[in-house]
C-alpha positions in Angstrom: 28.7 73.0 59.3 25.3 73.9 58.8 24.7 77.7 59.9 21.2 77.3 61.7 20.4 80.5 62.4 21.1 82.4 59.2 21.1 79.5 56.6 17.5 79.8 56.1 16.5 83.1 55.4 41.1 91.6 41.4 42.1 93.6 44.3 45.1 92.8 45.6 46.4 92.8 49.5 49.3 95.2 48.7 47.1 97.4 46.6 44.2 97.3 49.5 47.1 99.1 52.2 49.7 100.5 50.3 52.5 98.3 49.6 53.7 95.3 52.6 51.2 95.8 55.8 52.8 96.8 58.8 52.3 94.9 62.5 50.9 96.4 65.3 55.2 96.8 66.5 55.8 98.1 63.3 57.2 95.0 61.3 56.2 94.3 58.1 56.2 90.8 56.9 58.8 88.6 55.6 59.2 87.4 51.6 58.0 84.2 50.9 61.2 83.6 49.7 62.7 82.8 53.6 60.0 79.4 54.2 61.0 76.6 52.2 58.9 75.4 49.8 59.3 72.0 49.0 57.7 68.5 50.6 61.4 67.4 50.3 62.5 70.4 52.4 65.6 69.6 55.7 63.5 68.1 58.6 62.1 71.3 60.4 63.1 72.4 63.7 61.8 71.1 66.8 60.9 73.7 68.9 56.7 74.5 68.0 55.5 77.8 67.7 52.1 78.5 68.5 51.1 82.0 68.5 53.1 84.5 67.9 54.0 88.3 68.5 55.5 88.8 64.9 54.4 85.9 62.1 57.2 85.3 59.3 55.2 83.1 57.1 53.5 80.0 56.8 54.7 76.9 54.9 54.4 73.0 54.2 57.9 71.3 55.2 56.9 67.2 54.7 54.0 66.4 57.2 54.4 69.4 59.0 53.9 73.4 58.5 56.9 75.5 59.8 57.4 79.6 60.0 59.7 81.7 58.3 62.8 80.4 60.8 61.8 76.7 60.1 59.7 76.1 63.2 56.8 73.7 63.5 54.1 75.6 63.6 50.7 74.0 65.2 47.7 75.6 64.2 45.0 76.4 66.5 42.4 79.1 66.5 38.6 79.6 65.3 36.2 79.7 62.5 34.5 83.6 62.5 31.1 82.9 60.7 29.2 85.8 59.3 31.1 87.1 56.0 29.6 83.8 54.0 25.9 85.3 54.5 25.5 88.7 55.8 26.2 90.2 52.2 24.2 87.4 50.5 21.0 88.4 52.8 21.6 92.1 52.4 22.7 93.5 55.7 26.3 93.7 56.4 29.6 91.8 55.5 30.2 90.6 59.6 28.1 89.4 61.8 29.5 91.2 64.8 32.3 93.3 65.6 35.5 93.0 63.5 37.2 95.5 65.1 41.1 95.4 67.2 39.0 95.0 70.5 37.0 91.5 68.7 40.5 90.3 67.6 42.3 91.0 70.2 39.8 88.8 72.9 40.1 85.9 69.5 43.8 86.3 70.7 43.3 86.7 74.2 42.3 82.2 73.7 46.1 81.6 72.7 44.8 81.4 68.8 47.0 81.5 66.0 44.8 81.1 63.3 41.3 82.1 62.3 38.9 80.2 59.9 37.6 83.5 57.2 34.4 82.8 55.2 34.0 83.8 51.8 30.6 84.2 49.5 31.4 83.8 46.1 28.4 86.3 44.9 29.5 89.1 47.3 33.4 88.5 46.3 32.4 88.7 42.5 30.0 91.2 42.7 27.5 89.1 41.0 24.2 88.2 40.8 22.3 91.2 42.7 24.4 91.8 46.3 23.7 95.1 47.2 27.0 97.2 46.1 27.8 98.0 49.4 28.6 94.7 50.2 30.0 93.3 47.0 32.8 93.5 45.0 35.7 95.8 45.8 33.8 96.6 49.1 33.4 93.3 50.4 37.4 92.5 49.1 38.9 95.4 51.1 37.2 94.7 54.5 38.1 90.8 54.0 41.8 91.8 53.4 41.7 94.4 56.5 39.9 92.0 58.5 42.5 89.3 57.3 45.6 92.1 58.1 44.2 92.6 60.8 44.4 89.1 62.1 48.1 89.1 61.7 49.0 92.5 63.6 47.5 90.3 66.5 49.9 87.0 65.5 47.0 84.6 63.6 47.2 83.5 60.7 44.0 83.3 58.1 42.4 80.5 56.3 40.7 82.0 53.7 37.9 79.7 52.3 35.2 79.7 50.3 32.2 78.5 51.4 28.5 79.4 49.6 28.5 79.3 45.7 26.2 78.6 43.9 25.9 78.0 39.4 24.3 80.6 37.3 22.4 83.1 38.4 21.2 81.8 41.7 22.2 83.7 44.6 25.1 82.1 47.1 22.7 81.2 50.1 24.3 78.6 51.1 27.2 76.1 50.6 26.2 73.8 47.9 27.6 70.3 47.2 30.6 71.2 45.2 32.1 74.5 44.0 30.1 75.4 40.6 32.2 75.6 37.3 30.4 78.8 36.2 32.0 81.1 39.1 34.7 79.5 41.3 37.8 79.5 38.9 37.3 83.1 38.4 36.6 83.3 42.5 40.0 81.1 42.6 41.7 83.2 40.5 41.0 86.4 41.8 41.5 84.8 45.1 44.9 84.1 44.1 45.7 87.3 42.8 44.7 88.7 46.1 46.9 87.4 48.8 49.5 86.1 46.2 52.1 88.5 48.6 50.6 87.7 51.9 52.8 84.4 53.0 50.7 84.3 56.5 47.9 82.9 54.5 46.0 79.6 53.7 43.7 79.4 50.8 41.3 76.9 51.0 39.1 76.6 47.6 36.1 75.1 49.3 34.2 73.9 52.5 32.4 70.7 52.2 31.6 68.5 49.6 28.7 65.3 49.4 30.0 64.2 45.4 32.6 61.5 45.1 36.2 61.7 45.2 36.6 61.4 41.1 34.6 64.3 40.9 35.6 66.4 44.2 39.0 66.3 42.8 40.3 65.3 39.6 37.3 66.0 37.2 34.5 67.8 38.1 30.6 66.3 37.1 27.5 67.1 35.8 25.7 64.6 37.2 26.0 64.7 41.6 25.8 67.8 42.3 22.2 70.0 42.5 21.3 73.2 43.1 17.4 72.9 43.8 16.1 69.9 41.8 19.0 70.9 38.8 22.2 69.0 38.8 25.5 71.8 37.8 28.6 71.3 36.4 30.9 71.5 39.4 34.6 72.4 39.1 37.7 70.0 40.8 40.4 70.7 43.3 42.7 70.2 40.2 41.3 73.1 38.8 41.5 75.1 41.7 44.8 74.4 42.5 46.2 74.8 38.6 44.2 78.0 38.7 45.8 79.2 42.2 48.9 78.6 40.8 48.7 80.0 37.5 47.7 83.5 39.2 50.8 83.5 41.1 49.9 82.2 44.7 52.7 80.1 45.7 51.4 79.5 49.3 49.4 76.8 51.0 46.6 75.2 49.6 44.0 73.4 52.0 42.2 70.5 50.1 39.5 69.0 52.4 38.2 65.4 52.6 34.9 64.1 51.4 31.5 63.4 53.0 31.0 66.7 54.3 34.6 67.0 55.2 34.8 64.0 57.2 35.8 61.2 55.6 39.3 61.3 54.7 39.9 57.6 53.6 37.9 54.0 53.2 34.8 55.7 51.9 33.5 55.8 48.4 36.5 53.5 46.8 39.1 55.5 47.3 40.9 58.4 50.1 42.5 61.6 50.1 46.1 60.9 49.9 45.0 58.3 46.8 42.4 61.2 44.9 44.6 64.6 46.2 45.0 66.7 43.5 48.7 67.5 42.1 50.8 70.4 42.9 53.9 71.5 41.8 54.8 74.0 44.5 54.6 71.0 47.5 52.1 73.0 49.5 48.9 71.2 50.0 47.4 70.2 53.4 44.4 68.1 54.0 41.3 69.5 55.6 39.1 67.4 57.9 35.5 68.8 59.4 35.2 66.7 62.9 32.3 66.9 65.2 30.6 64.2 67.5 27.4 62.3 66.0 29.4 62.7 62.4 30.9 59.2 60.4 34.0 59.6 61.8 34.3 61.0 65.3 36.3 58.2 67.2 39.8 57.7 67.8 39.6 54.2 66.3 37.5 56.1 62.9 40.9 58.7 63.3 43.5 55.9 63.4 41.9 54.3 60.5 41.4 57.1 58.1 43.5 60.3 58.9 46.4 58.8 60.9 48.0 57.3 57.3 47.4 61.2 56.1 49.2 62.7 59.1 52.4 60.6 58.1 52.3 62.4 54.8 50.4 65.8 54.6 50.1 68.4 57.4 46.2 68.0 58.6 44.1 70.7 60.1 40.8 70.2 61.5 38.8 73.2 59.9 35.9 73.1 61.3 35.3 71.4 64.9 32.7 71.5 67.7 30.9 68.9 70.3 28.1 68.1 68.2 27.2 68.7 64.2 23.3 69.5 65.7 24.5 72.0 68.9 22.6 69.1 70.7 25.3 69.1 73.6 26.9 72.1 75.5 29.3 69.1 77.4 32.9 68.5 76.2 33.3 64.5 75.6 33.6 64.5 71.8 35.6 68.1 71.7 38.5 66.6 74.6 38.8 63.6 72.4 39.1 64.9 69.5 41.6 68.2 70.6 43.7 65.5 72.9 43.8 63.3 69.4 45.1 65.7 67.2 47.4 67.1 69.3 49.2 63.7 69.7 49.1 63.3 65.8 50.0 67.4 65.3 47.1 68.1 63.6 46.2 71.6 63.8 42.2 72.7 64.5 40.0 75.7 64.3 37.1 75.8 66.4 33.3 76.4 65.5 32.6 79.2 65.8 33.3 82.5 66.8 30.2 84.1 66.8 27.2 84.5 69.9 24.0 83.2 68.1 23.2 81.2 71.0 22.7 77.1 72.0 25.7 74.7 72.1 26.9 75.4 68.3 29.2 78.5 69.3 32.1 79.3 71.2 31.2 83.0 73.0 28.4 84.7 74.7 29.7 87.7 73.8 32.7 89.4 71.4 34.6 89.5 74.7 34.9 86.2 74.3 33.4 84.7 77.5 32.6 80.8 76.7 29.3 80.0 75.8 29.1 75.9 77.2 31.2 73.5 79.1 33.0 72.5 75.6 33.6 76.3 74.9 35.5 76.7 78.3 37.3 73.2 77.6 38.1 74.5 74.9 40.1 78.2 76.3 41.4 76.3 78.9 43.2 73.7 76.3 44.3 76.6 74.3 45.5 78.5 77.1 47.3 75.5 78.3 49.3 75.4 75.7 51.1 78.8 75.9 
């Protein structure tokens, strides 16, 4: 989605704090080596898990993601907006707090996952971001912020989101990830949370090219920065290049159309077009608001039901409207009510107070902002 308010104007986790991160009781976290790994895996448990007070790791297990002890785990949680444009415009890396207090009210809504923004430029250090927030500066507070996330029992998605070919500043999330920057982005990505198994790496946001190009080849001929078309670079790439830099953990590849078209569009669908992986861990990423393509139960049966019998599905990115034309909670209840029968996981947008019916909070507290902010607590707390 569209930030309206500010889209117009090789570190590794382990080296970042010293070895395995402790938990707020003192834990530290489990090897990857205790979560199966394969599509093929033994039918996981059925008991769900859905946030909680020590995480053991995150894994695909055939259409499902499970813990460390083989539980189905159902994601649900936020997107925190800020860390894909405060660096890029030159005055901080959050937009608000990211402090235990912030966390802990994310928390305090029963989430188990949080949605974390990346800027390609900033990550790089590329490009002209001021040093303070580039580079090894901007790496260590995402991995804090990220560490952070788990003392209080979420998980991360880690995503990239503004790129951009070149030397043009990342002010914004382009149609496709840019072959000039993103593998090295992807590989140094990789190389950071490569021990963190309480992560998900998600190589990009949203894409408008087609699903030849999205994910198997890359182009030189759909994607633009300004009036200049770029050669983009493929969810092959980014998984081969994931890989080869040792992350063994979950990849999420999202859908086409702006994230929101997940089959019978453009020839062809995700589960046809997905790229390969040899370590069984990709999910499939949808971006679902109302007045969008596909935001009705009969659009969801048609195209991202098929998916669910395959692939774990999140929803990354959800919220009443694309626009923040509607503060009521028609499209949100469908779409939560949905998933949950399907077990797809979702992460709210977004975290942040900017105002209007395109947030979640008034305040870091994390008092609702609308009536589909409240309906959407009240469904999370619901399902302690």
């Amino acid at each position: 989605m569209v930030n309206v308010r500010k889209a117009v104007t090789g570190i590794t986790a382990a080296a970042l704090i010293g070895g395995l991160p402790a938990f707020a009781d003192g834990a530290t976290r489990v090897s990857t080596e205790s979560v199966p790994s394969s599509r093929n895996a033994a039918l996981p448990k059925t008991s769900i898990v859905r946030r909680a007070a020590t995480l053991s790791g995150i894994r695909v297990s055939g259409n499902h993601l499970v813990d460390g002890n083989q539980n189905v785990v159902h994601l649900q949680g936020v997107n925190r907006s800020g860390t894909e444009y405060a660096c890029i415009q030159g005055w901080g890396i959050f937009d608000g707090p990211s402090d235990a207090k912030s966390v802990a009210a994310i928390a305090s809504w029963n989430s188990n996952i949080v949605r974390v923004l990346l800027n390609e430029d900033c990550w790089l250090d590329i490009n002209g971001v001021k040093q303070q927030y580039a580079g090894a500066n901007y790496q260590s507070a995402i991995v804090n912020y990220v560490n952070l996330l788990h003392s209080y029992g979420m998980y991360a998605e880690v995503s990239l989101m503004f790129g951009a070919p070149g030397n043009n500043q990342a002010t914004y999330q382009p149609p496709a990830p840019d072959e000039d920057h993103a593998p090295a982005m992807w590989s140094s990505m990789a190389a950071t949370f490569k021990s963190d198994p309480n992560v998900i790496l998600a190589p990009w946001g949203e894409t408008t090219v087609d699903w030849t190009c999205f994910m198997k080849t890359g182009c030189d001929n759909e994607a633009q920065w300004g009036s200049q078309y770029y050669l983009t670079a493929p969810m092959q790439q980014a998984v081969n290049v994931m890989r080869a830099n040792g992350y063994n953990g979950v990849i999420s590849i999202p859908c086409i159309d702006y994230a929101n078209m997940c089959a019978k569009y453009d020839g062809s669908s995700w589960l046809k077009s997905h790229p390969s992986d040899p370590a069984n861990e990709l999910i499939a990423e949808a971006h679902v608001y109302g007045k969008n393509t596909c935001d009705t139960v009969a659009c969801f049966n048609s195209t991202m039901k098929p998916l669910t019998q395959q692939f774990p599905l999140i929803f990354g990115e959800t919220g009443e409207t694309y626009d923040a034309s509607n503060c009521s909670a028609k499209y949100i209840a469908t779409f939560l009510n949905w998933a949950d029968v399907h077990g797809v996981g979702y992460e709210a947008w977004t975290w942040d107070t900017w105002g209007g019916c395109g947030v979640l909070i008034k305040d870091y507290n994390g008092t609702p902002a609308s009536a589909w902010a409240r309906w959407v607590r009240n469904h999370y707390l619901g399902k302690r």
